[in-house]
C-alpha positions as CSV (number, residue, x, y, z in Angstrom):
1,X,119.5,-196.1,83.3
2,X,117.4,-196.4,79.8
3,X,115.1,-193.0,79.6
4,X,111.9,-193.7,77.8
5,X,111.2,-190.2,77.2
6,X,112.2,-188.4,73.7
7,X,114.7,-186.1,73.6
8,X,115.3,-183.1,71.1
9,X,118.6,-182.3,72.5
10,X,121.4,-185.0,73.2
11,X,124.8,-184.7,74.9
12,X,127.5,-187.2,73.9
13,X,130.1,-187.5,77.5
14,X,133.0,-188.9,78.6
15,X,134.8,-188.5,81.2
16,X,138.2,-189.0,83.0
17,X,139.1,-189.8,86.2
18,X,142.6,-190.0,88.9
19,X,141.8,-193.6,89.1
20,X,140.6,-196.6,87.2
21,X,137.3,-198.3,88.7
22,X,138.4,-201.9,89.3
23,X,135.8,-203.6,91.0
24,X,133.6,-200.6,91.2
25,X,135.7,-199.1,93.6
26,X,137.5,-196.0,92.6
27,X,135.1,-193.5,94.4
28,X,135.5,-195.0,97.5
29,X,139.0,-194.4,97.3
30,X,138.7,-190.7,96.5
31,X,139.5,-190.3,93.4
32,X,137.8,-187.6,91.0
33,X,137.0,-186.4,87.4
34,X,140.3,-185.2,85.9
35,X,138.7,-184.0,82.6
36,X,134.9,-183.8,81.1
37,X,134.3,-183.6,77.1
38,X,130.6,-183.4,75.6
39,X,129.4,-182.9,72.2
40,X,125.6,-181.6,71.7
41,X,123.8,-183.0,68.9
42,X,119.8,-181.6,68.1
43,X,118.0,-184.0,66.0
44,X,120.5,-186.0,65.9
45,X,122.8,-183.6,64.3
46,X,126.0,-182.0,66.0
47,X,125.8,-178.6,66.6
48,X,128.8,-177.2,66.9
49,X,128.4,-177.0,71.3
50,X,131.0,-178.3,73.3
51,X,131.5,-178.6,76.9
52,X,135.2,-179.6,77.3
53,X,137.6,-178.7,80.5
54,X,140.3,-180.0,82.4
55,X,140.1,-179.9,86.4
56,X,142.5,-180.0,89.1
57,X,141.5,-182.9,91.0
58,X,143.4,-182.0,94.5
59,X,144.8,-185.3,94.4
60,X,147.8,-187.1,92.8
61,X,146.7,-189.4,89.5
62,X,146.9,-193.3,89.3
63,X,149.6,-194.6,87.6
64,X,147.6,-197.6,85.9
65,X,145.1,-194.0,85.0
66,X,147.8,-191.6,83.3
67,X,148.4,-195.1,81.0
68,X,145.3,-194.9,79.4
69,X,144.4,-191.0,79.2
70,X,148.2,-189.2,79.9
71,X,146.9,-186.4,82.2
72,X,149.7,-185.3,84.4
73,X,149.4,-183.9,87.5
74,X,151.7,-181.2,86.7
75,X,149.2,-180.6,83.8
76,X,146.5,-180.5,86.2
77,X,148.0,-177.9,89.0
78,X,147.0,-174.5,87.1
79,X,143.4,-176.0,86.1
80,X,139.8,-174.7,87.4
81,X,139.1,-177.3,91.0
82,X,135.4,-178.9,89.7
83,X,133.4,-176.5,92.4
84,X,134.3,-174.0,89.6
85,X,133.3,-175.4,86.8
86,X,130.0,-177.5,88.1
87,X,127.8,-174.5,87.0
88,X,128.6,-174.3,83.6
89,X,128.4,-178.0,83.4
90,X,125.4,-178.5,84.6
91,X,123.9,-175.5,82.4
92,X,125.0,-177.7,79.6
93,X,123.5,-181.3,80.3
94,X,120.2,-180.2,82.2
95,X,117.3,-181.5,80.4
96,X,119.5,-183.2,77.8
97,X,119.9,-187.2,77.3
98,X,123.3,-188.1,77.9
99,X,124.4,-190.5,75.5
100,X,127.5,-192.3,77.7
101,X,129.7,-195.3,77.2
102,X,129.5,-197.5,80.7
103,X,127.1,-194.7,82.2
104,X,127.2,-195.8,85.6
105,X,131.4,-194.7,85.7
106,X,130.9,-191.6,84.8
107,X,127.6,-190.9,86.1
108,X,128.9,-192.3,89.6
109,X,131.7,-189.8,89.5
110,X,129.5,-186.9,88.4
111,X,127.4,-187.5,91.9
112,X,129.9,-188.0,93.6
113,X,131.6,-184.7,92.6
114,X,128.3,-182.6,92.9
115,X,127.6,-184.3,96.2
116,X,131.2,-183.2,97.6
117,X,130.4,-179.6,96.8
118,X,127.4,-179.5,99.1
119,X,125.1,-177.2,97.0
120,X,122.5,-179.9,97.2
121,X,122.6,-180.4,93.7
122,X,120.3,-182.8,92.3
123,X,121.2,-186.3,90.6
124,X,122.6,-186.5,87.3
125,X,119.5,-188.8,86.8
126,X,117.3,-186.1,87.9
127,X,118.1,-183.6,85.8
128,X,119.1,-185.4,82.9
129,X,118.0,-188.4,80.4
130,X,121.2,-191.2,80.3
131,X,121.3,-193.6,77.5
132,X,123.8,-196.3,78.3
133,X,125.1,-197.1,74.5
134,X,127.4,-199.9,76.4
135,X,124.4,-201.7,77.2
136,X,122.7,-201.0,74.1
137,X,126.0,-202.8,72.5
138,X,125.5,-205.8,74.7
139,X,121.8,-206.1,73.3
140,X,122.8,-205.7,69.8
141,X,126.1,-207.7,70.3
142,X,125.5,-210.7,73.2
143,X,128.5,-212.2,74.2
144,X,131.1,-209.7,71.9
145,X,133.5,-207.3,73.2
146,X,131.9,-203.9,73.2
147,X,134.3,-201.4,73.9
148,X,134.3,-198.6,71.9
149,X,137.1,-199.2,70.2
150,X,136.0,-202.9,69.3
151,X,132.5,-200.6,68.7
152,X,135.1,-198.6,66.4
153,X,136.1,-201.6,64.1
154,X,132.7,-203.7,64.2
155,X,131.4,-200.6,62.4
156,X,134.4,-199.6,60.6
157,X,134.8,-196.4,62.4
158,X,138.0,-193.9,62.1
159,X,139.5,-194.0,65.4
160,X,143.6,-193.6,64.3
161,X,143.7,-190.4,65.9
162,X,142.9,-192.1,69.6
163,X,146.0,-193.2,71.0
164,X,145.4,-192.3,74.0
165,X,142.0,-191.7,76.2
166,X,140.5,-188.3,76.0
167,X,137.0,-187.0,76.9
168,X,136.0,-185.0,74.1
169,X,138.0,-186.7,71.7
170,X,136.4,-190.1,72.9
171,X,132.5,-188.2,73.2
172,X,133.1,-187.3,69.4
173,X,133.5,-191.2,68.5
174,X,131.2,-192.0,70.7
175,X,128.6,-189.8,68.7
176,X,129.0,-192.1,65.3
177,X,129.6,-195.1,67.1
178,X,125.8,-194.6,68.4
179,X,124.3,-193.1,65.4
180,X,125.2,-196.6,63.7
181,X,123.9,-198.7,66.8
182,X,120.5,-196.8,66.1
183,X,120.4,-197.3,62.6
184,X,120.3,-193.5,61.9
185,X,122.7,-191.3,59.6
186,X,126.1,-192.5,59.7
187,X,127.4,-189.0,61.0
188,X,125.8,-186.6,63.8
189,X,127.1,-184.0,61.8
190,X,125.7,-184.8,58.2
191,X,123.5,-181.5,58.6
192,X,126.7,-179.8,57.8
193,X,126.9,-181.7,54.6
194,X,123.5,-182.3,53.4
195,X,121.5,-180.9,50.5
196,X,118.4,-179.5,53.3
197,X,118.0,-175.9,52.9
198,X,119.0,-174.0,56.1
199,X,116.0,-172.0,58.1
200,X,117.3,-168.4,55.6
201,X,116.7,-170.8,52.9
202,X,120.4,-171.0,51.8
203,X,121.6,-174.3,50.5
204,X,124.3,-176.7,52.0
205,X,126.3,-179.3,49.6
206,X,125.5,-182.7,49.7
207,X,128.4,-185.0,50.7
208,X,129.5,-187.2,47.8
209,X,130.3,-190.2,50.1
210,X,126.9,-190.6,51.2
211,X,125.5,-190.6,47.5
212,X,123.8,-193.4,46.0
213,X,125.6,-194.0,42.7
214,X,122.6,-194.1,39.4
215,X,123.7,-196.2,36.9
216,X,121.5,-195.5,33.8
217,X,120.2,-198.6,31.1
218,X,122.4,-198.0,28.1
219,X,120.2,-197.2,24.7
220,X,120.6,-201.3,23.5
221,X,119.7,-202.3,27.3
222,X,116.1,-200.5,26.8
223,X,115.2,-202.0,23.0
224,X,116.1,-205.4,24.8
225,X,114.1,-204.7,27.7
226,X,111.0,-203.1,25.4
227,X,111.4,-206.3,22.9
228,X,111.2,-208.6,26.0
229,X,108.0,-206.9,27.2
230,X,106.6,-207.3,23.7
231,X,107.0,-211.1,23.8
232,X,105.1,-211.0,27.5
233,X,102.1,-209.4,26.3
234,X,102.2,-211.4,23.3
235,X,101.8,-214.5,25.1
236,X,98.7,-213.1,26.9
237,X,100.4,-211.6,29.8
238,X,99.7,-208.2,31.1
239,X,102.2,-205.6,31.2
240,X,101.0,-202.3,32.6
241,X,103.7,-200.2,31.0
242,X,103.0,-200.8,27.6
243,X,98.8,-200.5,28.4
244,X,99.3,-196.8,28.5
């Protein structure tokens, strides 16, 4: 679902799951969020927040699944069941966009998970904004892969570190991989490197990278330039800089 409202305050998500959802299927079959990583942005700028946590799913994982992200079920016996956790998650997202890869996956999941609790918890969709970059990628890329790792390369994003799927790892991506599909900053967290002032007036650094390089006329470069507007005003032309 595309929100038309604006949003201050954005949460990148991804999550994992005990099973991969061929055919749209996976919920049916029981299986359940495994592991939930968000980053918060404001204005478009990271900062700092994180909602990340591991959950003990009550259930064995898919083999085809521990391929891709590499949770273990022993890894997952000592972890919090998601009836634990559901509060603090949903203090973090509520009245946030969620900016999500393939939102109706995870967003399935997340209903499905908060439904299974029987607190009568509303809709994801109800208490949060979703932002689908996956279909935004199709509508800027028709007929392209748009995965996030082909995302990744098309916009010649780091992603070395990702050898394996991980929720916070992959919502961190995610947040650059977006900020270039909408044309912003090429990093939710320039704030941290920008030459604004912060609210108590202090001053951050500016990063280099993102400087325009200023190449200056060399001394002979302005006498040919000033000669050349001599000869247009000679021949009747009108130059405004040497009307002053």
């Amino acid at each position: 679902m595309m929100t038309q409202q604006s949003y201050q305050r954005q949460v990148v998500l991804d999550t994992e799951t005990t099973g991969m959802n061929q055919s749209g299927v996976a919920i049916y079959l029981g299986h359940k969020i495994i592991e939930i990583g968000c980053v918060e942005g404001i204005n478009r700028r990271l900062t700092g927040r994180t909602f990340h946590v591991y959950i003990n799913p009550d259930r064995l994982v898919d083999e085809e699944a521990f391929k891709v992200h590499g949770i273990s079920d022993d890894y997952l016996r000592n972890k919090p069941r998601f009836g634990e956790i559901a509060q603090d998650f949903i203090d973090f997202i509520a009245g946030a966009e969620l900016i999500i890869h393939n939102a109706p996956f995870d967003v399935g999941f997340m209903d499905y998970e908060f439904g299974l609790l029987g607190r009568g918890i509303q809709k994801t969709s109800e208490m949060s904004g979703i932002l689908d970059t996956l279909v935004m990628a199709k509508q800027l890329h028709p007929g392209q892969r748009n995965s996030l790792d082909a995302l990744c390369k098309r916009y010649e994003i780091d992603n070395s570190s990702r050898e394996l799927h991980g929720a916070l790892l992959d919502a961190e991506i995610l947040s650059d991989v977006y900020l270039f599909m909408t044309g912003g900053q090429t990093k939710l967290n320039l704030s941290l490197n920008s030459d604004q002032e912060h609210s108590d007036g202090s001053a951050q650094a500016i990063d280099s990278s993102l400087m325009l390089k200023i190449i200056a006329a060399t001394a002979g470069e302005l006498e040919s330039h000033q000669a050349r507007l001599e000869v247009v005003k000679g021949n009747g032309g009108s130059c405004m800089w040497l009307d002053n």
